[in-house]
C-alpha positions in Angstrom: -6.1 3.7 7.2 -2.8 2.8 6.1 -0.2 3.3 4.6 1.5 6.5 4.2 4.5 5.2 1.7 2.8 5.7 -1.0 0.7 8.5 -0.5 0.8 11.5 -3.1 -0.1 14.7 -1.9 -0.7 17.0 -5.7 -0.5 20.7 -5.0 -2.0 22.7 -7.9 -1.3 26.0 -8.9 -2.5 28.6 -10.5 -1.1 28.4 -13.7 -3.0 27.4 -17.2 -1.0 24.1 -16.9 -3.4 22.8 -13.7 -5.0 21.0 -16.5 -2.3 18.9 -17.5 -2.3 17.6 -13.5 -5.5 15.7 -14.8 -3.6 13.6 -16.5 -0.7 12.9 -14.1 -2.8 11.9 -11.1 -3.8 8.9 -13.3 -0.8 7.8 -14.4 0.6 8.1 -10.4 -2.3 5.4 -9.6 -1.9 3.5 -12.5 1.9 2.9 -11.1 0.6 2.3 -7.2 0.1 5.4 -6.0 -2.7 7.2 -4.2 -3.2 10.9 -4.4 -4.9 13.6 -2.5 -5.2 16.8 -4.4 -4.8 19.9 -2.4 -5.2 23.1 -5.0 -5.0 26.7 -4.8 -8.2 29.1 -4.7 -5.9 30.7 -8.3 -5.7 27.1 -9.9 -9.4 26.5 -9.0 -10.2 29.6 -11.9 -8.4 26.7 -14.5 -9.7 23.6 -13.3 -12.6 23.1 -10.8 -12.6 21.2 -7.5 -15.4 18.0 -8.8 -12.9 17.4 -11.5 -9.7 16.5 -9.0 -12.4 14.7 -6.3 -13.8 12.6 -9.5 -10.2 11.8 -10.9 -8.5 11.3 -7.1 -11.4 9.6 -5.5 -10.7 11.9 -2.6 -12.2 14.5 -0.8 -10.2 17.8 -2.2 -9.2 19.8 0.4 -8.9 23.3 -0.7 -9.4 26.1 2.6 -6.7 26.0 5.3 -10.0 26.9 7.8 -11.9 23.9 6.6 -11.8 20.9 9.7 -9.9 23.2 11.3 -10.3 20.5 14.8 -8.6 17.9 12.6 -5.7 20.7 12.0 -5.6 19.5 8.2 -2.2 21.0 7.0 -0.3 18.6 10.2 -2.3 15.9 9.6 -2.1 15.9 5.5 1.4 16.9 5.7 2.0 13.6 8.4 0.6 11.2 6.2 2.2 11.8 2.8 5.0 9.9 1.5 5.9 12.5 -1.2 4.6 16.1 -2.0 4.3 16.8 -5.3 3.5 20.8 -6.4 2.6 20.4 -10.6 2.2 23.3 -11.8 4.7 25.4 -9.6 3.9 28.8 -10.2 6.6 31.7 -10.0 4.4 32.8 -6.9 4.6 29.5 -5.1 8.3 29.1 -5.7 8.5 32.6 -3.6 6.6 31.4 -1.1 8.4 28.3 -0.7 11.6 29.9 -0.7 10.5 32.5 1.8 8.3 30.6 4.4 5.3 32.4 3.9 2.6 30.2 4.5 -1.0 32.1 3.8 -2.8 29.1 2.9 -3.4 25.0 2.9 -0.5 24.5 0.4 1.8 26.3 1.2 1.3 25.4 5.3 1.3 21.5 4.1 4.4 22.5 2.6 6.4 23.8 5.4 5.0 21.2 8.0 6.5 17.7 5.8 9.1 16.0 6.8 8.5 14.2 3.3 10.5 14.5 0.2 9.0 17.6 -1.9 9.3 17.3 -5.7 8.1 20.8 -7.3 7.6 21.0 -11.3 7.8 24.6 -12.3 5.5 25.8 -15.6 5.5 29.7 -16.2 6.3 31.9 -19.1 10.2 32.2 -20.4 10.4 35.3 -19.0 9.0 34.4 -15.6 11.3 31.1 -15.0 14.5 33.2 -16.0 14.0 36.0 -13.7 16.5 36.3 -11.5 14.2 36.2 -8.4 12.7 33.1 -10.0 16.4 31.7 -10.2 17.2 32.5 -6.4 14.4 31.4 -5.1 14.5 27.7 -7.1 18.6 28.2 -6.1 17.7 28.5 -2.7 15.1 25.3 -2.5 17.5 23.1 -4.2 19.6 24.3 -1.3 17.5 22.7 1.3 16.9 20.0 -0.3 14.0 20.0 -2.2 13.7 19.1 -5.6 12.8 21.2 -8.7 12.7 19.6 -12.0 13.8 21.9 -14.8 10.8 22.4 -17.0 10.6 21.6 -20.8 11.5 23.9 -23.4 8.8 25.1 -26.3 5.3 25.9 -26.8 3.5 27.7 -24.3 0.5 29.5 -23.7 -0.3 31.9 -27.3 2.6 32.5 -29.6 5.2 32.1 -26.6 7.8 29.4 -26.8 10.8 28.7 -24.5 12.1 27.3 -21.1 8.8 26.7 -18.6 6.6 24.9 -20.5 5.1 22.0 -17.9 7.1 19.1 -18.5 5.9 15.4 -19.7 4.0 13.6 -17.5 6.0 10.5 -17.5 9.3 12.4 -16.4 7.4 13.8 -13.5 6.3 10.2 -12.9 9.8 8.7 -13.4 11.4 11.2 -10.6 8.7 10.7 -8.2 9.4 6.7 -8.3 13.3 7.5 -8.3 13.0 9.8 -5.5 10.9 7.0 -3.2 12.5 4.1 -4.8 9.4 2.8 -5.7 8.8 -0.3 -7.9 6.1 -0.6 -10.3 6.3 -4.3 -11.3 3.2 -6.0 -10.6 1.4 -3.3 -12.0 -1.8 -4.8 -13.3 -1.3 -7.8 -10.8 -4.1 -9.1 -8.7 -3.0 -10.5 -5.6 -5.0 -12.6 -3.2 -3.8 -12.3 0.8 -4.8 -14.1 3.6 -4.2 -13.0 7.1 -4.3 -13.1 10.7 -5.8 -16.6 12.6 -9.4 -17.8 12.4 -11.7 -18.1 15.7 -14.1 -21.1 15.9 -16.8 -20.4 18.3 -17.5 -22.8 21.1 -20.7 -21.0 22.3 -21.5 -17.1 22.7 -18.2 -15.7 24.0 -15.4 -18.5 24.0 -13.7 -19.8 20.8 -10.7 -21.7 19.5 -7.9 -19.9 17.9 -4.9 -19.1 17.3 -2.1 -16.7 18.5 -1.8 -15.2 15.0 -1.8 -11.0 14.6 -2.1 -11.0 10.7 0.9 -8.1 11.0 2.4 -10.1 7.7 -0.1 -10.7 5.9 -1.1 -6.6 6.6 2.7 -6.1 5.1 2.4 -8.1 2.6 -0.7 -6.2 1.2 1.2 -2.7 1.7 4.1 -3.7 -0.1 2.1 -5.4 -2.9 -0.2 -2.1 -3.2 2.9 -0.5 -3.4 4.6 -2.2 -6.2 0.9 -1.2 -8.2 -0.7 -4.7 -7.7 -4.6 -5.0 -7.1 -5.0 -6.7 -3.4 -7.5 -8.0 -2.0 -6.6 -9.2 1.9 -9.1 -11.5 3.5 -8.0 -10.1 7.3 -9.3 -12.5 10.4 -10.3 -11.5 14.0 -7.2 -8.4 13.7 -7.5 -4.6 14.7 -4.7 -4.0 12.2 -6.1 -0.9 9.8 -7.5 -0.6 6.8 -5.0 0.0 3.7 -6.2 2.7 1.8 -6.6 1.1 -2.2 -6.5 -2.8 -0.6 -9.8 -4.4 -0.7 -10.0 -5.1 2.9 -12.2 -8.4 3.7 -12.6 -9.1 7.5 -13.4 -12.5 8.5 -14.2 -14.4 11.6 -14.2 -18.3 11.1 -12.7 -20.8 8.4 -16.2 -21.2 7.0 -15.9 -16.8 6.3 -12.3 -17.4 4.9 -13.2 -19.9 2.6 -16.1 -18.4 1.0 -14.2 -14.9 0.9 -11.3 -16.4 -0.6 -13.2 -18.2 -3.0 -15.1 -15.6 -4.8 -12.2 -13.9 -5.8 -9.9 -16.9 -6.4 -10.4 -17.3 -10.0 -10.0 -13.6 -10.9 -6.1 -13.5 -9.2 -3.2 -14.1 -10.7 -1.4 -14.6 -7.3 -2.3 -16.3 -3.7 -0.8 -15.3 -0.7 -1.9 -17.4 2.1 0.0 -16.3 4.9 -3.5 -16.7 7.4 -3.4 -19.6 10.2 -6.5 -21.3 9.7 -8.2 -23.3 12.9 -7.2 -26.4 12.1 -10.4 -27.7 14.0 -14.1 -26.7 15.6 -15.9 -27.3 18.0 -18.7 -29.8 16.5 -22.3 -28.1 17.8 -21.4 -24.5 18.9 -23.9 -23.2 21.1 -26.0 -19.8 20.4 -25.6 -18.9 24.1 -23.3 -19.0 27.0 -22.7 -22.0 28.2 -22.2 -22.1 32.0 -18.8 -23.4 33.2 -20.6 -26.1 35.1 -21.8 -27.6 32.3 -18.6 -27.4 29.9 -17.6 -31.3 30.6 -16.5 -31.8 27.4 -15.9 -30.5 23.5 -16.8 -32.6 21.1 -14.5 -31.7 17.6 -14.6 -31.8 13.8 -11.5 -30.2 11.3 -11.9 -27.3 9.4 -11.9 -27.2 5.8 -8.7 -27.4 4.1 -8.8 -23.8 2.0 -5.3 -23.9 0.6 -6.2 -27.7 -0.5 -9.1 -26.7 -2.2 -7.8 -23.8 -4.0 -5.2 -25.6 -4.6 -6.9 -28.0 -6.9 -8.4 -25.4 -8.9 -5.3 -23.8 -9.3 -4.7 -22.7 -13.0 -1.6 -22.6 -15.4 0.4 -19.3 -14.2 -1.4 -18.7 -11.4 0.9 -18.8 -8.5 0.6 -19.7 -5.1 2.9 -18.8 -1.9 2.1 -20.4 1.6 3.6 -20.2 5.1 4.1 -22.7 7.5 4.7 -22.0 11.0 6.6 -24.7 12.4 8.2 -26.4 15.9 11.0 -28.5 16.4 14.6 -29.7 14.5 12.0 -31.2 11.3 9.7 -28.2 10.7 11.5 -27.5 7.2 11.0 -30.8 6.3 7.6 -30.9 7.5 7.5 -27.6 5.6 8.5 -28.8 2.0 6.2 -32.0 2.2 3.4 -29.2 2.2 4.7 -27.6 -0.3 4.1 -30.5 -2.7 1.1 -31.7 -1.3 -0.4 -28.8 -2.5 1.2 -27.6 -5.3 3.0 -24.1 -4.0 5.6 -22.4 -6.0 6.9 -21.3 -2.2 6.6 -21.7 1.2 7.8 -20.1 4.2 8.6 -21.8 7.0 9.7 -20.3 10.7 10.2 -21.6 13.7 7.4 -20.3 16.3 7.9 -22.7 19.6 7.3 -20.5 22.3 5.0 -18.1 20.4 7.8 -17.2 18.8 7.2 -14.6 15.9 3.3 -14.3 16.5 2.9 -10.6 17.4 6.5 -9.4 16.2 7.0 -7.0 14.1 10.0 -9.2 13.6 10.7 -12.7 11.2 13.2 -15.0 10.7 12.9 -18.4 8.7 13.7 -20.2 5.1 12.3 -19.7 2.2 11.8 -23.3 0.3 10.9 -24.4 -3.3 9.7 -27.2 -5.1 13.3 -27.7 -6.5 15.1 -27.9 -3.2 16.4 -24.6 -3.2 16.5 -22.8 0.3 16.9 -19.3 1.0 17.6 -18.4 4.9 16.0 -15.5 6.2 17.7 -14.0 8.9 16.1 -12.1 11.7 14.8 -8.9 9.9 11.1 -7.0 9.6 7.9 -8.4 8.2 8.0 -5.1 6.2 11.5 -6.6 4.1 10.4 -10.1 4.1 7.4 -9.2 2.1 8.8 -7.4 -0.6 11.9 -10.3 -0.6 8.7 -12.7 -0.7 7.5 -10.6 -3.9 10.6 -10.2 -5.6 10.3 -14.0 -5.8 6.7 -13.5 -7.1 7.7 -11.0 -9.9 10.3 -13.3 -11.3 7.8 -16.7 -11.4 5.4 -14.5 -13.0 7.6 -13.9 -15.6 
């Protein structure tokens, strides 16, 4: 699985607060994120473990001896883009601030490299102590951050500073802390990816030097911005994203079919996959021996982007790529694009296998209106999100 930016680990204390958690793990996924839930044995008396695997869709791990081969609290701690500790008892903030580390939460704790965003909730009395003070003095210190909690009603009659603040502030400082966008939330997004094989018999094929590595980044950063992908993924090894529907494909034929059930439901298509552009005519079920391979008789592929391109629907926006040779490939590039009807293309230059297999791009971005954007050499990672940026404002 993949990715790890935006990957929530919620701690859970022991505090009569736990129950307001409930709330805030849905409004981290409705903004992109995904969240693991890792509670205390005290928070479990408030709320009970079914309820945070129900709400998470994860596996709750609770016991730091549980899987103890798959050393949980390194591997958790490893994969997290951001630990978030709501409610942060008075006991936890001790244990923070000291080091201790008697159990899953507060070993995950001391083993992230990951930004750490705690969100006290106590009694008045509790969160003014002193000790309390220090020890939230002493975490700031090192860099972690401790949001000051609300001020009024608590538990009973009490009323004053520690009351578990509102979820949307606690929401707001986890996207400022990661700089994390949430504007295609709501979004569904259609990728494709990587290069199709056409089979000539058993074991041999014709394809195409394609990894799928951008059309994998485009997916991550899209799930990250709180869009719904699906990515139609051909012949790569690449992993699964964890919230992507991930649809892996072998020939044209599978691409098409794939791309087509879920075409009308998108509001975006990303076709960044390079698609056989022919096959062989009568594939054979079995080996063919190299004695008899005289000859290969040919037919093209369908043309997917074509296709979906006719259907295409007011709003709906489509992006393709175009991966080009010689001193003419942009013009080449923008005939495409009107052929079939894209809001963008992008075009690079691949002669020499250029770019296939990078983790690396560099190209022009081209519209229907003549504009050009160059894209110097940079990741796959930035072009995607430069690609969406693009998305966001022809969406409106």
């Amino acid at each position: 699985m993949t990715d790890t930016r935006r990957e929530v680990l919620l701690g859970v204390g022991g505090g009569i607060a736990a129950y307001k958690s409930a709330d805030l793990i849905r409004r981290l996924q409705d903004v992109g994120f995904t969240v693991t839930v890792i509670p205390t044995q005290a928070s479990l008396n408030f709320v009970g473990k079914a309820t945070w695997e129900a709400l998470s869709g994860r596996e709750v791990p609770d016991n730091l001896w549980n899987n103890v081969h798959s050393v949980p609290h390194i591997s958790l701690a490893r994969r997290c883009s951001t630990l978030v500790v709501a409610p942060c008892t008075a006991d936890l903030l001790a244990k923070f601030a000291s080091g201790l580390a008697p159990d899953l939460l507060t070993n995950v704790f001391l083993a992230t490299n990951s930004p750490i965003i705690l969100v006290p909730a106590m009694h008045p009395e509790m969160w003014l102590n002193p000790a309390t003070q220090s020890n939230v003095e002493s975490l700031r210190s090192r860099g972690v951050t401790v949001i000051e909690p609300d001020n009024g009603r608590l538990t009973g009659a009490d009323s004053g500073p520690g009351r578990f603040p509102e979820v949307s502030r606690i929401v707001d400082e986890v996207q400022q802390l990661l700089n994390h966008k949430a504007d295609l939330a709501g979004v569904k997004i259609l990728i494709s990816a990587g290069g199709t094989q056409e089979p000539i018999d058993a074991v041999r094929f014709i394809g195409n030097r394609s990894s799928g590595k951008q059309g994998h980044s485009l997916a991550v950063a899209a799930a990250n911005r709180g869009a719904e992908v699906s990515l139609v993924l051909a012949n790569s090894s690449l992993p699964d994203i964890d919230g992507v529907e991930m649809v892996r494909v072998v020939t044209a034929k599978d691409m098409q079919h794939a791309l087509e059930e879920r075409f009308d439901s998108s509001s975006a298509l990303i076709m960044s996959a390079a698609i056989a552009d022919i096959r062989p005519a009568n594939p054979a079920r079995d080996k063919v021996s190299k004695e008899d391979l005289h000859e290969l008789q040919i037919e093209q592929t369908e043309d997917i982007l074509a296709a979906l391109s006719a259907k295409k629907r007011q709003g709906q926006i489509h992006i393709g790529f175009a991966a080009q040779t010689g001193s003419n490939r942009e013009e080449l590039a923008f005939a495409k694009l009107q052929k079939k009807g894209l809001d963008l293309i992008y075009v690079n230059d691949v002669t020499g296998g250029a770019v296939f297999g990078s983790d690396m791009t560099a190209g022009a971005i081209l519209d229907p209106a003549g504009a050009r954007r160059e894209i110097p050499s940079m990741s796959k990672d930035s072009l995607s999100n430069i690609l969406l940026d693009s998305l966001v404002d022809k969406l409106g």
